[in-house]
Backbone as JSON Lines, residues from 0, in Angstrom:
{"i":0,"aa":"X","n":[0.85,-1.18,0.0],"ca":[0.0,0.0,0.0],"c":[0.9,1.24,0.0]}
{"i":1,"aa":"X","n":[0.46,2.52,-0.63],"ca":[1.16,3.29,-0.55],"c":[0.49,4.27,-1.19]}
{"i":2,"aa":"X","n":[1.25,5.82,-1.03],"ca":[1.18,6.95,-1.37],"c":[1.67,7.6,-2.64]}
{"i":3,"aa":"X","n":[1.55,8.08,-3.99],"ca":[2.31,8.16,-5.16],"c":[2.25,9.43,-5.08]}
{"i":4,"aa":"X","n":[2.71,11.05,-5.07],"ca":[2.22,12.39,-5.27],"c":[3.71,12.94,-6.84]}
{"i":5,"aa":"X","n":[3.38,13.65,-7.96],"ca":[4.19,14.32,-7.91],"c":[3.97,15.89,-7.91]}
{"i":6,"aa":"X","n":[4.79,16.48,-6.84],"ca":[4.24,17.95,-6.67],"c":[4.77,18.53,-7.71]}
{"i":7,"aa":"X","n":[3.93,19.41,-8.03],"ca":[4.53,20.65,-9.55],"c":[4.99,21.86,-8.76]}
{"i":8,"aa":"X","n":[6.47,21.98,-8.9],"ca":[6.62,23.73,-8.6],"c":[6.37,24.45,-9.7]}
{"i":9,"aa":"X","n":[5.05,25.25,-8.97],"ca":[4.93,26.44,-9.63],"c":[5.0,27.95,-9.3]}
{"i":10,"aa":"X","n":[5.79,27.62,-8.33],"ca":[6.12,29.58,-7.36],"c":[7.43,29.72,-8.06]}
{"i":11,"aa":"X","n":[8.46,29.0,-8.61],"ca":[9.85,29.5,-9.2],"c":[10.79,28.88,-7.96]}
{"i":12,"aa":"X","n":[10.25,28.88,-6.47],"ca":[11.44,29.09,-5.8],"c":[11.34,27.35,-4.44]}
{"i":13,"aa":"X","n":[12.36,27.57,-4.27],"ca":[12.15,26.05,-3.0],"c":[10.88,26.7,-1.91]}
{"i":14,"aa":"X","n":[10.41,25.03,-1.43],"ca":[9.22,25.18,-0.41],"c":[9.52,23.74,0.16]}
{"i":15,"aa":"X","n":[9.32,23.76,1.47],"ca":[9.2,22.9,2.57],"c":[7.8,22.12,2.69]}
{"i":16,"aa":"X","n":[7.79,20.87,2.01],"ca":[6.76,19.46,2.09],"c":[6.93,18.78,3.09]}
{"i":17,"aa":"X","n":[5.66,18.91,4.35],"ca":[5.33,18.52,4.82],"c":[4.56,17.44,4.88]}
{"i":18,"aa":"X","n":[4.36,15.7,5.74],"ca":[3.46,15.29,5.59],"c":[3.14,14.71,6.78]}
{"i":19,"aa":"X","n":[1.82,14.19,7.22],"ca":[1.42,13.32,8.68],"c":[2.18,12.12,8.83]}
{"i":20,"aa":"X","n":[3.17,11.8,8.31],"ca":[3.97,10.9,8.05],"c":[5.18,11.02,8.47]}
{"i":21,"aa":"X","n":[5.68,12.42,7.9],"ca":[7.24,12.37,8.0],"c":[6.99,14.25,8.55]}
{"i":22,"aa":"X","n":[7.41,14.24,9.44],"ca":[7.33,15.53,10.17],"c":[8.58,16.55,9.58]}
{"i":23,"aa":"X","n":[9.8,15.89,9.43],"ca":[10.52,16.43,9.55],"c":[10.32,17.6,8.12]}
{"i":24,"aa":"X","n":[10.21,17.35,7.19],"ca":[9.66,17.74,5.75],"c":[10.59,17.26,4.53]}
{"i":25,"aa":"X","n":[10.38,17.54,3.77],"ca":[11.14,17.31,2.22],"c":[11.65,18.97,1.66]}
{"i":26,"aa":"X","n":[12.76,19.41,1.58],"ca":[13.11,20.26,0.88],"c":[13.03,20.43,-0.69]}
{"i":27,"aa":"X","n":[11.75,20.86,-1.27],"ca":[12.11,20.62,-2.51],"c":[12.59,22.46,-3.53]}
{"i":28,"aa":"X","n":[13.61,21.8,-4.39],"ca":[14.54,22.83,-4.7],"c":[14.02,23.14,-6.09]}
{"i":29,"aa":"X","n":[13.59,21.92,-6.97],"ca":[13.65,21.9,-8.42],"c":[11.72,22.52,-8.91]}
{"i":30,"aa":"X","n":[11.82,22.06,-9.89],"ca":[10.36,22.15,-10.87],"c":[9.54,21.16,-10.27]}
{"i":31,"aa":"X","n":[9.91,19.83,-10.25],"ca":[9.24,18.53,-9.49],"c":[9.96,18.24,-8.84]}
{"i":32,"aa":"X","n":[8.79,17.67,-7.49],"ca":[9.54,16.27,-7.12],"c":[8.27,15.4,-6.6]}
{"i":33,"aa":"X","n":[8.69,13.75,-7.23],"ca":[7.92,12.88,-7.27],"c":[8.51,12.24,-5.49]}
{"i":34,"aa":"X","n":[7.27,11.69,-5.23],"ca":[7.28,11.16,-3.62],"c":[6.41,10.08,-3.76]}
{"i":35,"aa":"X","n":[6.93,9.23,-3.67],"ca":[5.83,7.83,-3.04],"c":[6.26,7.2,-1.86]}
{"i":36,"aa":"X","n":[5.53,7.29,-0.45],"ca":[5.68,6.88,0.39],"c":[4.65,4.99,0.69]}
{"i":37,"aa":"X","n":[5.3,4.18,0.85],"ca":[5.14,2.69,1.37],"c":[4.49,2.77,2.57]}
{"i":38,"aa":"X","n":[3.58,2.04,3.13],"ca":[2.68,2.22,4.15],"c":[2.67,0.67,4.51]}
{"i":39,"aa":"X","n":[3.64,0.56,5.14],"ca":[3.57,-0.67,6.05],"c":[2.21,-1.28,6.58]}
{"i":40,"aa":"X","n":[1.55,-0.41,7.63],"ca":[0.54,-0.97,8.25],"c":[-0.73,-0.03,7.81]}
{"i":41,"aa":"X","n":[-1.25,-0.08,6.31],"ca":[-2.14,0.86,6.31],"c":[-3.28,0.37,7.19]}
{"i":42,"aa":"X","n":[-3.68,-0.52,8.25],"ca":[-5.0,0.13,8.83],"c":[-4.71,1.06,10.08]}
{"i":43,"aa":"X","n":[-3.73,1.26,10.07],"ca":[-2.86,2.3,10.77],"c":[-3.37,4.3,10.5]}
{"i":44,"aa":"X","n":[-3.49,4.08,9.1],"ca":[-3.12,5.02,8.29],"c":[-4.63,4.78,6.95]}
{"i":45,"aa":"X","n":[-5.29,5.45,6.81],"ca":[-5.77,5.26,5.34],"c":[-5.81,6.23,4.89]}
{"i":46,"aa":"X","n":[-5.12,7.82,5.01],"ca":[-4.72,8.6,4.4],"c":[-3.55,9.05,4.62]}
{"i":47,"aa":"X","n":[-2.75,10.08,3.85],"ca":[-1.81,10.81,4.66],"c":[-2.07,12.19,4.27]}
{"i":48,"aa":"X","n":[-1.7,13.05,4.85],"ca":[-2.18,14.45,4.75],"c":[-0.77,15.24,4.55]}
{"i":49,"aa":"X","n":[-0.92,15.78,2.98],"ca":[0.75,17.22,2.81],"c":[0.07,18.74,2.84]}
{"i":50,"aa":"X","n":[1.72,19.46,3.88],"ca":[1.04,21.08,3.39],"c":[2.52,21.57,3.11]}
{"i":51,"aa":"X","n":[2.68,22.6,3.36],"ca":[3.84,23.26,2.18],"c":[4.04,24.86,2.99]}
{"i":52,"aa":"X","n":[5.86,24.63,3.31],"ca":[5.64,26.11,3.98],"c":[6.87,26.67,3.0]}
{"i":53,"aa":"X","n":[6.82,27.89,2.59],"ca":[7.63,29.21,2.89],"c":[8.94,29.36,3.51]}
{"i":54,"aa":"X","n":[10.13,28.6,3.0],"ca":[11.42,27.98,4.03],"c":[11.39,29.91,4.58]}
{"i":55,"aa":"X","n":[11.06,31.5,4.03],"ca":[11.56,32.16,4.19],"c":[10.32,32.93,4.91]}
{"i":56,"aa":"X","n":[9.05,32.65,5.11],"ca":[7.92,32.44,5.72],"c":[7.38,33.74,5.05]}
{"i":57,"aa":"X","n":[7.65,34.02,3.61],"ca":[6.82,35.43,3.16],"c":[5.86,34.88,2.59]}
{"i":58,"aa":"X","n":[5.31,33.85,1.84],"ca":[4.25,33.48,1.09],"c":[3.3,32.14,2.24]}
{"i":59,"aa":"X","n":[2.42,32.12,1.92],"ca":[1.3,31.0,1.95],"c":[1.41,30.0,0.81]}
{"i":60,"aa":"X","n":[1.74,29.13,0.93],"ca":[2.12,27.61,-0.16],"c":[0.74,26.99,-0.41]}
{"i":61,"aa":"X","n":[0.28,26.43,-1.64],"ca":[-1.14,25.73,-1.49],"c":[-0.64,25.12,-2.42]}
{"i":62,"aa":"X","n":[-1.11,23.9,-1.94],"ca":[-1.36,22.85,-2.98],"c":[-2.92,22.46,-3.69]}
{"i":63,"aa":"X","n":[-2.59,22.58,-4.52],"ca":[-4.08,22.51,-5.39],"c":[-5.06,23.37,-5.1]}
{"i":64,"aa":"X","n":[-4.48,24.61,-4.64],"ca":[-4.99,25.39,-4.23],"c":[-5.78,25.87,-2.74]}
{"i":65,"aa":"X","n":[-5.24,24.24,-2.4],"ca":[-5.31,24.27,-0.72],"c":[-4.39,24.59,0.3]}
{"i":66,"aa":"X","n":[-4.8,24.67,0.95],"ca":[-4.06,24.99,2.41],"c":[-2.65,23.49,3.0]}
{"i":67,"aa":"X","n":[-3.77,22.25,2.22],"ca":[-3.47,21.35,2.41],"c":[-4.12,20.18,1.78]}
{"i":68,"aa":"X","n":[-3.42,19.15,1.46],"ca":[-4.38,18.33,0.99],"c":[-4.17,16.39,1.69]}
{"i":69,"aa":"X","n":[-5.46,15.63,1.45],"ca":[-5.22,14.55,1.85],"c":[-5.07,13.42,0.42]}
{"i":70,"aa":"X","n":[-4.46,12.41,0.83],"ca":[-4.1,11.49,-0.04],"c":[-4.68,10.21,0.45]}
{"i":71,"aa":"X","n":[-5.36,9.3,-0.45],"ca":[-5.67,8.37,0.3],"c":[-4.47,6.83,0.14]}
{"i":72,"aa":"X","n":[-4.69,5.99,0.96],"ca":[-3.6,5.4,0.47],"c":[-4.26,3.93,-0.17]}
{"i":73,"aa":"X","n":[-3.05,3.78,-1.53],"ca":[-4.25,2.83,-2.41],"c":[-2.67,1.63,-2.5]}
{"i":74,"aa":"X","n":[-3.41,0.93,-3.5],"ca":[-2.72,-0.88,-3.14],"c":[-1.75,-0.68,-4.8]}
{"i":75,"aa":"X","n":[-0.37,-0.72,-4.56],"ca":[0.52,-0.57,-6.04],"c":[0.9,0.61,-5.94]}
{"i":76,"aa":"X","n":[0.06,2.1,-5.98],"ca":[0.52,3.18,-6.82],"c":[0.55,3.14,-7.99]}
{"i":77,"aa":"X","n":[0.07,2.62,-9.11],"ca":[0.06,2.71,-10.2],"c":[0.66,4.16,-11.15]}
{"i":78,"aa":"X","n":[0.04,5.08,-10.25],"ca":[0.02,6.31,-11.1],"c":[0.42,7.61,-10.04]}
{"i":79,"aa":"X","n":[1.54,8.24,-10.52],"ca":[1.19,9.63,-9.75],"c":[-0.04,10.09,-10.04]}
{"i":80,"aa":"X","n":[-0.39,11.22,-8.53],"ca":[-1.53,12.41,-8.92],"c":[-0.52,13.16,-8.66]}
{"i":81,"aa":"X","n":[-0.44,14.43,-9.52],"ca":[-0.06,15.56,-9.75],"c":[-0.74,16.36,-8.91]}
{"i":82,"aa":"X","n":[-0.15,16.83,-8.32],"ca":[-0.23,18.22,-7.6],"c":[0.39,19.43,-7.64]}
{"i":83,"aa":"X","n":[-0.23,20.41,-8.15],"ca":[0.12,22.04,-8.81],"c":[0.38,23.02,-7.28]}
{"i":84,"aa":"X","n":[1.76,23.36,-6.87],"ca":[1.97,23.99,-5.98],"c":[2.0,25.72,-6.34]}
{"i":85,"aa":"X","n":[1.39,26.26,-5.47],"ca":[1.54,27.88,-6.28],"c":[1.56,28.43,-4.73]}
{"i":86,"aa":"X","n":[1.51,29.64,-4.97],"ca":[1.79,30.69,-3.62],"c":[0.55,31.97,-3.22]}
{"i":87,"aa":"X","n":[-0.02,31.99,-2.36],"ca":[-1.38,33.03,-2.15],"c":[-0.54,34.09,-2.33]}
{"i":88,"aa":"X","n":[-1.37,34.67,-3.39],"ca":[-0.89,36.52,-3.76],"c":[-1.18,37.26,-2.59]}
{"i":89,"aa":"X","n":[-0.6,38.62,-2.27],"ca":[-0.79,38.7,-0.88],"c":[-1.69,39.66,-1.23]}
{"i":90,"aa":"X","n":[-2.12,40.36,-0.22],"ca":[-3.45,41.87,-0.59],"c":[-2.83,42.58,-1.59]}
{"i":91,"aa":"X","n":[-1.74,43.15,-1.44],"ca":[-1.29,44.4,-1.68],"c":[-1.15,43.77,-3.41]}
{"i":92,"aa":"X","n":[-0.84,42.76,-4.09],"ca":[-0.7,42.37,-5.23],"c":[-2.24,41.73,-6.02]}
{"i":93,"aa":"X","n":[-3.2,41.38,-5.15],"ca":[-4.47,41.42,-5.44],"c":[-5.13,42.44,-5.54]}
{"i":94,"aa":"X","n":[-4.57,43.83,-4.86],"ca":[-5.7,45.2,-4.98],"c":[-4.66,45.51,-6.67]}
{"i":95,"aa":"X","n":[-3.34,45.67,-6.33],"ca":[-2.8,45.82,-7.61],"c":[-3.21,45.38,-8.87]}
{"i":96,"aa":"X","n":[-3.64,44.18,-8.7],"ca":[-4.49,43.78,-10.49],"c":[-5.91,44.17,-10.31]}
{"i":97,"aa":"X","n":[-6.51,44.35,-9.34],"ca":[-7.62,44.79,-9.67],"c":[-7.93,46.24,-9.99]}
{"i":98,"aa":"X","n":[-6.87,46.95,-9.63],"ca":[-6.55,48.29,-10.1],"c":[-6.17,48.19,-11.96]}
{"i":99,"aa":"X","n":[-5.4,47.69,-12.41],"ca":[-4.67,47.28,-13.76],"c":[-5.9,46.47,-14.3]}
């Protein structure tokens, strides 16, 4: 049983992957990075839950446009799900386009 994710960077810059799994996080630096975590005892576990911080704490990280998201955990992995990482625009760049 297991977990397949590959996250998409889409902010340009590294972000800190978090999961209910592995506390410590994943540094990711590049465009992707693919993660499949093995689940020993899934009735332990039938999801795992990722969120995504800001190593420099100026942005809000979302994945799929969440805050956070859950994964359920399935039998093989057959397939990544893709997950699109982006960054909450802050006020001051949201009043800006709505001005433009």
């Amino acid at each position: 049983m297991c977990v397949a994710l590959n996250f998409i960077n889409g902010i340009g810059s590294p972000f800190k992957l978090y999961s209910s799994l592995k506390h410590e996080g994943y540094l990711v630096t590049g465009a992707g990075f693919k993660l499949k975590l093995m689940i020993d005892r899934p009735e332990l576990h039938s999801h795992v839950v990722f969120y995504a911080k800001d190593p420099d704490g100026k942005r809000k990280i979302l994945l799929n446009q969440e805050t956070s998201i859950s994964a359920a955990i399935i039998a093989g992995c057959p397939e990544y799900l893709h997950v699109k990482v982006t960054a909450e625009q802050g006020i001051a760049e949201k009043y800006r386009r709505l001005i433009l």
